[in-house]
VMD Tcl script that draws the C-alpha trace (Angstrom):
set ca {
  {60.81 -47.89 -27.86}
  {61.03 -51.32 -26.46}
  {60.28 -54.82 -27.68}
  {58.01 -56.66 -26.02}
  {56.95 -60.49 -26.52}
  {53.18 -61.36 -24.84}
  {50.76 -63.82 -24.56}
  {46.99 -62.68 -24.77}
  {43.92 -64.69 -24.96}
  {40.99 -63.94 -26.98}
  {37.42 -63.68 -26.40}
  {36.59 -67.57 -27.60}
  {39.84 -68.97 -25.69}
  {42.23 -69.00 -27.87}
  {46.03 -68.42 -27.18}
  {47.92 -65.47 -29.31}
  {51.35 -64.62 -29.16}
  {53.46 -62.07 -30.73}
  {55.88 -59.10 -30.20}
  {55.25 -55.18 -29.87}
  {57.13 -52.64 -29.81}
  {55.81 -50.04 -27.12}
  {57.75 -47.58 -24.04}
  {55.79 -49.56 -21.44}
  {54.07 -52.45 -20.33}
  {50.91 -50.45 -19.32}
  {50.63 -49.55 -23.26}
  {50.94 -53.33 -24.23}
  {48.22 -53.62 -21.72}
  {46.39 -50.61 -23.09}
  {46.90 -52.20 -26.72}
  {45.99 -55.20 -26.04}
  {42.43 -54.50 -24.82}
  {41.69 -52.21 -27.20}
  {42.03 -55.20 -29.13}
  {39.52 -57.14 -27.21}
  {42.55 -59.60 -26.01}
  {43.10 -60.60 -22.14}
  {46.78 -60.42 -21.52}
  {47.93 -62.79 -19.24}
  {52.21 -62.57 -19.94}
  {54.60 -60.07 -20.97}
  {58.12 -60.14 -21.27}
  {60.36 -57.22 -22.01}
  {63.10 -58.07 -24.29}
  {66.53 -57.19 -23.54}
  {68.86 -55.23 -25.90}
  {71.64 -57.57 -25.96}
  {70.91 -61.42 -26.92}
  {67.50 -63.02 -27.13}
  {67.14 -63.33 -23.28}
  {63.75 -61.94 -21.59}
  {63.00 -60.93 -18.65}
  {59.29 -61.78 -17.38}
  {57.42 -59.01 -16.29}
  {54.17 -60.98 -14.67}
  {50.93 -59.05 -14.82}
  {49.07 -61.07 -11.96}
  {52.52 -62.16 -9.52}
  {56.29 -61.50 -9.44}
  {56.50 -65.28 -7.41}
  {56.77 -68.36 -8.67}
  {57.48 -71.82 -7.57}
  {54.48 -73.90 -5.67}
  {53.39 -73.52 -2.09}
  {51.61 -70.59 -0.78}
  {53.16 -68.59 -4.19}
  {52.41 -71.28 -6.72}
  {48.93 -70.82 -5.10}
  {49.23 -67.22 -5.90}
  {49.85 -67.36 -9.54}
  {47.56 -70.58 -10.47}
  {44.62 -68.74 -8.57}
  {45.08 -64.97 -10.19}
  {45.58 -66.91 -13.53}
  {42.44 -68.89 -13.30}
  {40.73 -65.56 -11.76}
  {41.54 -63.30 -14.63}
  {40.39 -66.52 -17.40}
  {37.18 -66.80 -15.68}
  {36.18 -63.19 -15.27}
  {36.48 -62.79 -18.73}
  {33.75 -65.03 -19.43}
  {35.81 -68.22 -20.43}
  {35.04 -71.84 -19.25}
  {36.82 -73.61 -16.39}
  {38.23 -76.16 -18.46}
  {39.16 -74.02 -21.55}
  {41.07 -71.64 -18.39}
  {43.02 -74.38 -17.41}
  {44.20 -75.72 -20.86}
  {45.42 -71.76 -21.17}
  {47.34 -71.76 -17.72}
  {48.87 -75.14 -18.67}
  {50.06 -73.37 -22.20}
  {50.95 -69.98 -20.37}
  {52.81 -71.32 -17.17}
  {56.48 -70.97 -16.75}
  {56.20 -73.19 -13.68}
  {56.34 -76.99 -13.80}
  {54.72 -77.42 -10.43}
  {51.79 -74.86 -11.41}
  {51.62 -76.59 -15.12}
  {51.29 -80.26 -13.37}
  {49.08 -79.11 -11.05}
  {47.04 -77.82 -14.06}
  {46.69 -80.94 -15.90}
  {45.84 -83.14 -13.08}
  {42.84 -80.84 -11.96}
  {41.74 -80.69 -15.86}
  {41.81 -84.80 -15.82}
  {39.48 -84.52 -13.27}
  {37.09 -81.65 -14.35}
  {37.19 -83.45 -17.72}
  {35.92 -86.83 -16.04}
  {32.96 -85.47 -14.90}
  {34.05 -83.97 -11.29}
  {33.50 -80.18 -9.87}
  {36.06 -77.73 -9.73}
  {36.31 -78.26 -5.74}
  {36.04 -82.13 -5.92}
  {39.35 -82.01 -8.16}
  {41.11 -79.53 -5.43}
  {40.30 -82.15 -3.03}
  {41.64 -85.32 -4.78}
  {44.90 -83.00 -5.43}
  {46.93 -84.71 -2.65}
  {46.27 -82.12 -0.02}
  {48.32 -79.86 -2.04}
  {45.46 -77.42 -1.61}
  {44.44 -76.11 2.00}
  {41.42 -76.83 3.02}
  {40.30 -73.04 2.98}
  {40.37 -73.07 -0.47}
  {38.48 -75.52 -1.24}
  {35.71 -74.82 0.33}
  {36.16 -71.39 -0.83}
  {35.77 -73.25 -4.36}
  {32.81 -75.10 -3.24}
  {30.90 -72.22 -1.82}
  {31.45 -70.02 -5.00}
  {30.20 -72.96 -7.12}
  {27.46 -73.56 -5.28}
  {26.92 -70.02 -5.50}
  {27.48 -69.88 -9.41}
  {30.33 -66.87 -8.13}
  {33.17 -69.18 -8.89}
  {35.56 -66.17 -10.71}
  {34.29 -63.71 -7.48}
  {36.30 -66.44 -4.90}
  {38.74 -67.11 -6.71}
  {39.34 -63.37 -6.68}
  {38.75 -63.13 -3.37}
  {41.44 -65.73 -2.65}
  {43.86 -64.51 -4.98}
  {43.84 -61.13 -2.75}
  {43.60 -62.94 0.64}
  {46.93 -65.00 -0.61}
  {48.32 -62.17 -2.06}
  {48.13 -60.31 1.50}
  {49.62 -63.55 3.28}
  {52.61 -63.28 1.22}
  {53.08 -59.28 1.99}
  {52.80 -59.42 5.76}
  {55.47 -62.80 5.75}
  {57.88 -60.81 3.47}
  {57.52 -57.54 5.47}
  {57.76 -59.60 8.45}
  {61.12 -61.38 7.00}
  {62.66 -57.65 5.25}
  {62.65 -56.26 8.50}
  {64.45 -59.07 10.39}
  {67.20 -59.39 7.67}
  {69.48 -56.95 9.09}
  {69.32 -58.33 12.93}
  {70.05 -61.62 11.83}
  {73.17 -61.17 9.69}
  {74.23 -58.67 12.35}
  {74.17 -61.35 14.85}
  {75.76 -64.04 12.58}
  {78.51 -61.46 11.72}
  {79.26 -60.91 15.55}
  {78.98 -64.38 16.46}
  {81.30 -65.29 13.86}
  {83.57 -62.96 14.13}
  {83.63 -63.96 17.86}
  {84.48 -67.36 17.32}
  {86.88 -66.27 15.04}
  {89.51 -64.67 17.99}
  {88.15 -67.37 20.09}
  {89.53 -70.26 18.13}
  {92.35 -68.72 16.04}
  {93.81 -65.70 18.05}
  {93.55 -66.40 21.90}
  {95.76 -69.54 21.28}
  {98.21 -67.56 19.90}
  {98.57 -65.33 22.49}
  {98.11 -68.10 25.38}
  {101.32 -69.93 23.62}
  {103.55 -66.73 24.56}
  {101.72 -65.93 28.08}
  {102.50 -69.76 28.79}
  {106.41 -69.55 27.49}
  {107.05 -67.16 29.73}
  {105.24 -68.24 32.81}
  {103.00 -65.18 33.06}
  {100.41 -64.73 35.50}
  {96.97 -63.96 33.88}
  {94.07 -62.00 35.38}
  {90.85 -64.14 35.92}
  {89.33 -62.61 32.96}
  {92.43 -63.74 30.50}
  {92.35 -66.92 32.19}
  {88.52 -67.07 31.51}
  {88.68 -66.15 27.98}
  {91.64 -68.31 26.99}
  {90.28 -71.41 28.83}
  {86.89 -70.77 26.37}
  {89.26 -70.21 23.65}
  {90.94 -73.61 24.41}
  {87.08 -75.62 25.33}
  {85.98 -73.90 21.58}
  {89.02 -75.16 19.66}
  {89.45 -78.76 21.04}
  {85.77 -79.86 21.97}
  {83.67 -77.74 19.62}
  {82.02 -81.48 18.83}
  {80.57 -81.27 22.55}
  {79.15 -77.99 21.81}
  {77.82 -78.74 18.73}
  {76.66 -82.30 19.99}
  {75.24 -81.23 23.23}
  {73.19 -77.75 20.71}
  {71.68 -80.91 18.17}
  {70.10 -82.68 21.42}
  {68.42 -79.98 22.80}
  {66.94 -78.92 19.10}
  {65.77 -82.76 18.96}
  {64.40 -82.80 22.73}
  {62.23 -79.68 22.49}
  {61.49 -80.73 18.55}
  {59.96 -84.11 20.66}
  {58.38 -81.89 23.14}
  {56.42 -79.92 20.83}
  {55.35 -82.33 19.07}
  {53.29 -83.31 22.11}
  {50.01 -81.74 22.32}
  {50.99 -80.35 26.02}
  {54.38 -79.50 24.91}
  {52.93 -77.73 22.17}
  {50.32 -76.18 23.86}
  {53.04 -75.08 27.48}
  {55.53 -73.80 24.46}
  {52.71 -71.38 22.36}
  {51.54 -70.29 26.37}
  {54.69 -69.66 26.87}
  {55.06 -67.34 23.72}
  {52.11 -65.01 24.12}
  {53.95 -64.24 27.51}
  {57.16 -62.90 26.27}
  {57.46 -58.66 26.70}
  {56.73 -56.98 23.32}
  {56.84 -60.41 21.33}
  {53.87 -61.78 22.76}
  {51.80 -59.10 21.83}
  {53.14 -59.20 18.35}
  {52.20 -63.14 17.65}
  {48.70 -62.62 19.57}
  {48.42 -59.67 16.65}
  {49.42 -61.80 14.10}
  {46.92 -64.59 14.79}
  {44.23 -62.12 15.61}
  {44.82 -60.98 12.12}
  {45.09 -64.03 10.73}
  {41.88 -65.33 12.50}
  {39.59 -62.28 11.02}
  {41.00 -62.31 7.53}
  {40.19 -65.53 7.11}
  {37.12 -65.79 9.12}
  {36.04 -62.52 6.97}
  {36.81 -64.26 3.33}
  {35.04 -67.31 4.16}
  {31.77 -65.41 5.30}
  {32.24 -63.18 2.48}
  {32.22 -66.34 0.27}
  {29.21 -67.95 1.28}
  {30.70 -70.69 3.31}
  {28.83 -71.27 6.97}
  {30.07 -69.87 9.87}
  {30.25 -73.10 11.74}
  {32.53 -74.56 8.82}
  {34.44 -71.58 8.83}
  {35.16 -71.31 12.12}
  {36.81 -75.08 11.67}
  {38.80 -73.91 8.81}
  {40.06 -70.89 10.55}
  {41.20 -73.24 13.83}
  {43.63 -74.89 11.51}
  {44.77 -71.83 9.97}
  {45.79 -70.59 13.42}
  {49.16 -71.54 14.23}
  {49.36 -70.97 18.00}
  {47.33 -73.75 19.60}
  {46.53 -71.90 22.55}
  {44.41 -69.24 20.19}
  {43.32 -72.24 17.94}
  {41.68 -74.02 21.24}
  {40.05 -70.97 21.76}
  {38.77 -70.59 18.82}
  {37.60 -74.04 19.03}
  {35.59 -73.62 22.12}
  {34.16 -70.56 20.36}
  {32.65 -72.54 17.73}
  {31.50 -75.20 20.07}
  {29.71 -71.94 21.79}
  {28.08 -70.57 18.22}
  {26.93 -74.33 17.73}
  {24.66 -73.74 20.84}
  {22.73 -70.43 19.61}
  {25.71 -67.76 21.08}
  {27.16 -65.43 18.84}
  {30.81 -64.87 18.29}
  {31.96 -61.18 20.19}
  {30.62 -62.89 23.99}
  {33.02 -65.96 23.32}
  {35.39 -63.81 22.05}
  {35.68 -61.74 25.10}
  {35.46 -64.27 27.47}
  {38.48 -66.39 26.13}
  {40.62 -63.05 27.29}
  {43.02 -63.58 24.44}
  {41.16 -61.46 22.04}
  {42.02 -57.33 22.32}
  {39.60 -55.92 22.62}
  {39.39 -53.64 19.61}
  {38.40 -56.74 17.64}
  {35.94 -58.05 20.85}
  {34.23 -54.21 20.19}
  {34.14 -54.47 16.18}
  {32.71 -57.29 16.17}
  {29.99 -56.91 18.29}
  {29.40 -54.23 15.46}
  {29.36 -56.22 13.02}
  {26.66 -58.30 14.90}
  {24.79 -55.72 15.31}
  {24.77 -54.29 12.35}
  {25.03 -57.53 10.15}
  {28.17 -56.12 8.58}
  {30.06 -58.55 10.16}
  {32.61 -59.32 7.05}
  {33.26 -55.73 6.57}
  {34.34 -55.25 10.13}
  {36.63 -58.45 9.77}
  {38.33 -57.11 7.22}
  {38.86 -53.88 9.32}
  {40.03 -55.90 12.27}
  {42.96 -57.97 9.52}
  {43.89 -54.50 8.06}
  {44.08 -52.42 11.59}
  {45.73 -55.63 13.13}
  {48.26 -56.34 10.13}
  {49.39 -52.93 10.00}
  {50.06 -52.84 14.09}
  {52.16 -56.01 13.64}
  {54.39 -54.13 10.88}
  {54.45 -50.98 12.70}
  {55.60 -52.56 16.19}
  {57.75 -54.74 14.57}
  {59.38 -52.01 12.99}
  {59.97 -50.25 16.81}
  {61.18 -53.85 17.92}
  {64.29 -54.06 15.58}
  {64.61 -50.09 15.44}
  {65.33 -50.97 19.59}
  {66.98 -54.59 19.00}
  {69.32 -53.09 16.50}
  {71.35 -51.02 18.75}
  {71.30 -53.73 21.91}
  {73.03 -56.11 19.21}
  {75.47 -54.28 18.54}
  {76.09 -52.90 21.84}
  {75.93 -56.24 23.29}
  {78.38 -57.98 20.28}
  {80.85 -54.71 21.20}
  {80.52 -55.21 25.10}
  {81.50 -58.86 24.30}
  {84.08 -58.53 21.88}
  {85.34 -55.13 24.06}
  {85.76 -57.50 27.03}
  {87.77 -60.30 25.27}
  {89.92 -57.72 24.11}
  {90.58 -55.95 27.25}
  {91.38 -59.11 29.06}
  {93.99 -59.80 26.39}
  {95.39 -56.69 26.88}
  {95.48 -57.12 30.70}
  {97.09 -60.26 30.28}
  {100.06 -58.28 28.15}
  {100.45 -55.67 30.48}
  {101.04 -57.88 33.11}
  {104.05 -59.71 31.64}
  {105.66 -56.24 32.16}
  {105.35 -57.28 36.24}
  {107.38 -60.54 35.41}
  {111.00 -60.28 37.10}
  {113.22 -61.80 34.26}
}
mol new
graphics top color blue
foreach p $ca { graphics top sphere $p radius 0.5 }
foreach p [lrange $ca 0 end-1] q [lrange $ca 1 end] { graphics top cylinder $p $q radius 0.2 }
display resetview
């Protein structure tokens, strides 16, 4: 048996805690509602020392940003589909919240729901600390008196944001410490064993191949004007960081993008997904499909698909629908162009969104999974054709001291 310390609310809103000793957290769950309580923490306690370790019903992530958003959402979700008041919720989540950001955030929307404002108007005086997605999420659902529905809604559409970036970023761990390995390690002989080695080829007047001449006069360049490198590697960052900063720069650089082999068609994938989850949630929460289609234009982070989108909305505005825009921006695959028109004519239009976000989402993992499976074994064969021809060189240059008449 285990101990384990949770926090529950009851039916009225009030805040229990207490221990219990049970083999699992689904039976503190289980015992819990038996008992009519909501449990909203639960922390396993260890068997050495008083230390806990949080076991989070709604979230493992914490902090604020798009996982802060996570946990204050599913928190004020799970309060509000059990029937308690907005205000009551929050005073919980400020009690309950491990998180500073998420606890501060908390009080300052409770201020204003406790002056008098709506739910949405306090997201919006919040400092832009909430996108602007989800607050008209917020709006629509109160409007709609389906407040604890959107909030649900957003919890999972969050939730799925924050699976396809950590897929995304799991899968391109190894490549990148592979390369930073192999580019370290190259520097390495570079800097502090080709100088060695040019000191004796120069003592004893050899003459080196063009290759050992190459390598040791990069060797030497690395080791005495690395500053150059590094100097001349900051301006270019700060020079394109100026360029794309530019609305042409920005939009040449995201053309640019969707026209790169293999990782073009994984971005366009990405936003296409991105564009019908979000265009689906808002629909699905009663917000108009004019407004959403503005909201889902900023959440589109290539500008070339955003303008598109843009002029797609400007079409809707004049009586078209959305699948002949769509298709005529030629950016659009046209599995979604197809579903859509569906969805039109069907009028299950958010269903087939979703579709599009869930076929599109698991595409990008799947090819993204081929991409490394292939970029893998180029790295290293490219880090050992590099570090093979550096030492090979050397080893020219050794053999031919053995041609040196002493």
């Amino acid at each position: 048996m285990k101990t384990f310390l949770y926090k529950a609310s009851t039916q009225t809103g009030d805040l229990e805690k207490s221990y219990m000793e049970a083999n699992t957290t689904e039976e503190v769950i289980s015992s819990l509602h038996d008992r009519q309580l909501i449990p909203l923490t639960i922390k396993e306690k260890r068997k050495k020392g008083d230390l806990f370790v949080k076991i989070d019903l709604k979230s493992p992530f914490w902090g604020l940003s798009q996982k802060g958003l996570l946990v204050l959402t599913q928190e004020l979700s799970t309060l509000l589909n059990a029937g308690l008041p907005l205000d009551r919720s929050l005073e919980i989540v400020i009690d309950i919240s491990d998180s500073e950001n998420v606890t501060s955030i908390a009080r300052d929307l409770l201020k204003v729901i406790e002056g008098g404002g709506s739910f949405s108007d306090a997201l919006a005086q919040s400092d832009n600390r909430f996108p602007e997605l989800y607050i008209n999420m917020v709006k629509a659902g109160e409007e709609g008196g389906v407040l604890p529905q959107v909030l649900q809604r957003l919890s999972e559409y969050i939730e799925d944001s924050i699976e396809l970036k950590n897929d995304v970023i799991n899968t391109l761990i190894y490549p990148v410490i592979l390369t930073l390995v192999g580019g370290c390690s190259l520097i390495f002989i570079l800097i502090f064993v080709i100088p060695r080695f040019s000191v004796i080829f120069k003592d004893m007047g050899a003459s080196l191949p063009l290759s050992a001449s190459f390598i040791i006069g990069a060797g030497h360049f690395l080791q005495n004007y690395w500053w150059v490198l590094l100097g001349a590697a900051v301006a270019l960052f700060l020079i394109f960081r100026v360029c794309i900063n530019t609305q042409s720069g920005r939009m040449a650089w995201d053309r640019s993008k969707l026209k790169i082999p293999l990782f073009g068609t994984i971005i366009s994938k990405l936003e296409v997904g991105r564009f019908a989850r979000t265009l689906g949630t808002l629909m699905k929460s009663g917000v108009p499909i004019l407004s959403s289609m503005k909201i889902v234009k900023d959440t589109i982070q290539n500008k070339v698909i955003a303008h598109s989108v843009a002029n797609i909305a400007e079409r809707l505005r004049k009586g078209e629908g959305i699948a002949s825009p769509l298709k005529s921006t030629g950016i659009f695959p046209s599995l979604a162009v197809h579903l859509i028109e569906v969805g039109e004519e069907t009028g299950r239009m958010e269903d087939m969104l979703f579709q599009i976000a869930k076929a599109f989402d698991r595409d990008v993992r799947v090819q993204i999974k081929r991409l490394i499976s292939l970029l893998e074994p180029a790295l290293i064969l490219f880090m050992g054709v590099i570090i093979g021809f550096v030492v090979v060189s050397m080893l020219m240059a050794i053999f031919s001291i053995n041609q040196i008449s002493f």
